[in-house]
C-alpha positions, -999 to +999 in steps of 0.1 A: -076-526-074-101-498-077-131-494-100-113-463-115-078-462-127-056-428-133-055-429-168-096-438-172-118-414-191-133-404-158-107-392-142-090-380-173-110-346-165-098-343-125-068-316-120-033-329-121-026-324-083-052-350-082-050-381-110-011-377-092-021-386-060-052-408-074-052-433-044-052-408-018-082-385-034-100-419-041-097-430-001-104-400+013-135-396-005-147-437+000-139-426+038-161-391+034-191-416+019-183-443+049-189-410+077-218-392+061-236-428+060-226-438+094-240-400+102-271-407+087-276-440+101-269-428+137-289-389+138-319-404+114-347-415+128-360-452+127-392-446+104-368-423+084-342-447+074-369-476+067-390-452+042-356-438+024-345-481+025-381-491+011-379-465-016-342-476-028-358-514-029-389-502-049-369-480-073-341-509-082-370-532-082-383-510-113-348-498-126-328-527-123-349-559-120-380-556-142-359-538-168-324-555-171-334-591-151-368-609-159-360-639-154-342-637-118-383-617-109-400-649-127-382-675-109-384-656-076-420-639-087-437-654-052-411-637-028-407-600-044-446-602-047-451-606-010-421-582-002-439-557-021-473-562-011-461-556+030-441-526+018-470-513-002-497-527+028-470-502+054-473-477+032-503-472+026-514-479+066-490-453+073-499-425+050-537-436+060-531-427+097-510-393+090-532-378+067-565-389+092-544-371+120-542-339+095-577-340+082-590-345+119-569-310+128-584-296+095-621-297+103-615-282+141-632-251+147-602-233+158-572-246+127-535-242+137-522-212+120-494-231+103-520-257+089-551-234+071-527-229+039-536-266+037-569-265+041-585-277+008-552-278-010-541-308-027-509-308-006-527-321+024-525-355+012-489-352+013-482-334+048-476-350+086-488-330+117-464-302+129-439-313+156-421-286+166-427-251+179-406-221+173-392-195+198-425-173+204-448-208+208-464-214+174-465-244+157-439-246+126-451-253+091-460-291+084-435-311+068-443-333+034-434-361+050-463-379+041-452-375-001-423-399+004-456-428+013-475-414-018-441-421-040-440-454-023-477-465-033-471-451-065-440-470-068-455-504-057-487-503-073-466-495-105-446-526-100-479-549-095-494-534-128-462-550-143-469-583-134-506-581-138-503-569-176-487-605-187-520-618-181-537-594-210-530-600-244-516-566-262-541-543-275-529-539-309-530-582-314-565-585-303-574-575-341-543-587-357-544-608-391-522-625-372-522-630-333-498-654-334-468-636-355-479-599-335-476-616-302-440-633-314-431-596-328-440-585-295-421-606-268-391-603-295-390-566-299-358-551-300-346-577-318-352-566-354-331-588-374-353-619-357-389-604-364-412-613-392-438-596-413-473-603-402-485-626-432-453-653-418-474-677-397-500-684-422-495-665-456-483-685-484-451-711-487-422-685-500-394-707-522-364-685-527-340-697-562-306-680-552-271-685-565-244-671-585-247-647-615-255-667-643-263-702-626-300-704-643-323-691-614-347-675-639-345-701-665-357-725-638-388-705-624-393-696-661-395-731-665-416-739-638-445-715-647-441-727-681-438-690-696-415-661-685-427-640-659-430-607-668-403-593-658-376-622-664-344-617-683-326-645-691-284-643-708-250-656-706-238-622-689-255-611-653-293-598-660-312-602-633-308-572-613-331-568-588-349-589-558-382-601-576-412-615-556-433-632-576-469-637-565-485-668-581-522-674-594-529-637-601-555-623-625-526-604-641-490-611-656-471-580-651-455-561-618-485-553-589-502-521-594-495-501-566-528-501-556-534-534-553-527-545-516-542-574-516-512-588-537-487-569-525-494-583-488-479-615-502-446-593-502-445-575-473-417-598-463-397-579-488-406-540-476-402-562-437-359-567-452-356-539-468-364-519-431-341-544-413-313-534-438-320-496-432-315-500-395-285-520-403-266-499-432-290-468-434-300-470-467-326-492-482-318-516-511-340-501-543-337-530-568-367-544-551-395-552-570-434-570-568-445-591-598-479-611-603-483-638-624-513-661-636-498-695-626-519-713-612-499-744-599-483-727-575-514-704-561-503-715-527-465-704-529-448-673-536-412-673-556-382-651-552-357-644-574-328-631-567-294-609-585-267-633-589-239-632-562-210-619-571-181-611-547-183-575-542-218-577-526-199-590-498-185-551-495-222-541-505-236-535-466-270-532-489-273-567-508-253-583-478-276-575-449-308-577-478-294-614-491-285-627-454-320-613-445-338-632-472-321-668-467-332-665-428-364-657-434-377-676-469-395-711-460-376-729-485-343-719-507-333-733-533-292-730-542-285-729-580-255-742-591-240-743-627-218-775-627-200-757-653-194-721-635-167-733-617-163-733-577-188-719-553-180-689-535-166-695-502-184-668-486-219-675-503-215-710-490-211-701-455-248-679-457-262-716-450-238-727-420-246-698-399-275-677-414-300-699-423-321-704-386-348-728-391-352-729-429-343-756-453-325-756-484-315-777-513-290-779-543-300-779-579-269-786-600-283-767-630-269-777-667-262-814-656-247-835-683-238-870-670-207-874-696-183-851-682-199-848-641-174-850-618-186-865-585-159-858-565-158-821-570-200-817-567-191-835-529-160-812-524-184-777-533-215-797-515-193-797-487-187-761-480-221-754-475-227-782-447-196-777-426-176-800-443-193-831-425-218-846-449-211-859-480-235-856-516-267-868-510-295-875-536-324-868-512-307-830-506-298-827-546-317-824-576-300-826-609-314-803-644-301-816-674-289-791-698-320-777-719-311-790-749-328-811-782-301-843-767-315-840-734-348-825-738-365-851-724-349-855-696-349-819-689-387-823-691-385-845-666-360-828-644-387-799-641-417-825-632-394-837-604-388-805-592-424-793-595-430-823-573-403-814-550-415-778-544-455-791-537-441-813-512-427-784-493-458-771-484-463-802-458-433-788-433-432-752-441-456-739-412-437-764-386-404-749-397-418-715-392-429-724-357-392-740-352-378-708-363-396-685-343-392-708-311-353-713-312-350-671-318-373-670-286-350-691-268-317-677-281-330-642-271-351-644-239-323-642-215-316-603-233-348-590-229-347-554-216-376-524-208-397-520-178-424-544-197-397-571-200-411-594-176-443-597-197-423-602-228-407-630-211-435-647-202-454-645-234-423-657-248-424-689-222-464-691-235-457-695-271-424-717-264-447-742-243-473-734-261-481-723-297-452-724-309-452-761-296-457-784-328-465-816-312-492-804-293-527-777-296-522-742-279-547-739-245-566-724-233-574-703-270-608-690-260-592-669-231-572-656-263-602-645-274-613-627-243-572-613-245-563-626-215-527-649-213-538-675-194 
């Protein structure tokens, strides 16, 4: 079977006398390519084909292999290395001796007529001798058969500068708050969805509260501060209507002046989403929204909370993409849960099967009363979000009694535990950051594309081996300094 069939959009375009005798017009025209190669091969001369072969190797060398196949050029680095240092080392010897052979003819007293439009012009460089005389005995102009050596070198030297540039640091990370998160950006680029703001590697322990509408989310980081945050609304019916990223230990309760950038780094993870949803649905979520607040307890940690889900927002491309977004890319989340709301939505549960890459996440089944609990449904909705494998586990749950004067004190006690829970956190947050940013390295290196795709892969292999290795220090980190990969 051919590459083409009649009825492909290729040949939809050809004249009918021709899709209706298809196989004939696609023989006769293999066989025209067969004779015209065969003609070239047999009237071209030796130097010739090897130039016009050694340009077709450098040119899918650069088009082909360092753009669409890294890995193959890493594994077999040594071998194309040598083959293109003797193509470029010919090359170069060759356009050496032709353009001596010119310049020697050029600085004769008596110049060959055919040659003196040459003389000073940067096209000497790129000419060979004349050959040939015409009829009255005069040499014929020179040929440019020296430019297909200058493409050559150009061609060659291009495709060592892309394997000497993994050895140098990028430019723009030298200085970078971060070196660490700009280097991970930069092997991952092209890969939006799995990039992360610059304050991720060492900024401050984000805790997401997400669940359905109604569930509590702000009555618990209310509770947790110990006063409502400024911009809190707390009632029966759905209030909180925007994503709200709280920035703890502040000098100021209220939303962050938009002049104040030292606070509102602590949220550039949210303007980081909101430009990952744009690419993804073209149009930014608005409902987005920076809030400091004088808590000191949690100085370390930022908060998030979050609209309640509700079905629709499954239709929404907006809150999807902005909700799937903020599970994968939050340190911590923590899933509300009213045990008297009723059933937890199949499609919110499954955000945690597949969606959240290197994060954890635990269940606070808010409103608790004891009396009425039933067990077996808490493992049956438990279960949706874990694959249907593990069963309800204490160490992954945390039970809030209802706020109430019958179960005040245990409610008080309730928050304590989960104040305690929340400061432990901070112990495994960076090493899950790593682990995140190491298994979206690995998951995507094998797709990395671009004619600098070779250095992406291998500062990719550097932080996999390396930084982003938790059980031992990164090496060589002076060089870093100097920016040189090494």
């Amino acid at each position: 079977m051919t590459g083409l069939e009649p009825n492909s959009y290729p040949v939809s375009f050809l004249p009918v006398v021709l899709k209706e005798n298809f196989n004939l017009f696609f023989f006769v025209m293999l066989l025209t390519n067969i004779l015209l190669l065969t003609h070239w091969l047999i009237s071209t001369p030796l130097e010739s084909k090897f130039n016009w072969s050694s340009f077709l190797i450098g040119s899918t060398s650069i088009l082909h292999l360092h753009y669409a196949n890294p890995i193959l050029v890493q594994e077999y680095e040594h071998f194309f290395i040598g083959l293109w240092a003797i193509l470029l080392y010919y090359h170069l010897s060759t356009w050496r001796n032709n353009f001596d052979k010119v310049k020697d003819l050029l600085e004769e007293k008596t110049v060959i007529a055919s040659l003196r439009p040459y003389k000073g012009s940067v096209l000497r460089f790129l000419i060979t001798i004349p050959k040939d005389k015409t009829a009255d005995n005069k040499w014929k102009s020179p040929s440019l058969g020296n430019g297909i050596h200058v493409i050559a070198m150009f061609m060659y030297g291009f495709l060592f500068y892309l394997h000497i540039i993994p050895f140098i640091t990028p430019i723009h990370c030298l200085g970078a708050s971060s070196p660490l998160c700009c280097r991970y950006n930069y092997a991952i680029e092209g890969f939006e969805a799995q990039s992360v703001n610059t304050d991720f590697c060492s900024g401050r322990v984000r805790i997401a509260f997400v669940g359905s509408w109604s569930t509590g989310k702000t009555s618990i980081i209310n509770a947790l501060l110990g006063h409502e945050y400024s911009t809190s609304q707390i009632a029966p019916a759905p209030t909180t209507d925007k994503f709200a990223c709280l920035v703890l230990g502040t000098k100021y309760s209220a939303p962050i002046r938009s002049d104040d950038y030292d606070l509102r780094r602590h949220c550039e993870i949210m303007s980081h989403i909101n430009d990952v949803t744009h690419s993804k649905c073209q149009k930014h979520l608005p409902n987005v929204i920076d809030v400091a607040d004088e808590n000191t307890e949690f100085g370390n940690f930022v908060f998030f909370d979050t609209p309640g889900w509700q079905n629709e927002y499954m239709n929404n491309c907006e809150y999807d993409s902005f909700y799937k977004q903020l599970i994968d890319k939050v340190d911590f989340i923590y899933v509300v849960w009213d045990v008297n709301h009723g059933k937890i939505d199949d499609y919110f549960a499954n955000l945690f099967k597949s969606q959240t890459k290197g994060t954890d996440y635990e269940l606070i089944y808010n409103r608790y009363n004891s009396r009425n609990a039933d067990m077996s449904f808490f493992n049956q909705q438990y279960a949706k979000m874990t694959n249907g494998q593990e069963i309800l586990s204490e160490m992954y749950t945390i039970k809030l009694h209802e706020n109430t004067t019958e179960y005040a004190k245990q409610y008080e006690n309730d928050v304590q535990f989960l104040r305690d829970k929340i400061m432990s956190v901070n112990q495994t947050v960076y090493d899950n950051r790593k682990k995140m940013m190491k298994k979206n390295l690995l998951s995507y290196r094998s797709k990395m594309t671009g004619l600098l795709s070779l250095r992406k892969l291998k500062m990719a292999n550097s932080l996999i081996e390396e930084d982003l290795n938790i059980h031992s220090p990164p090496k060589g980190k002076w060089l870093r300094y100097l920016g040189l990969e090494l």
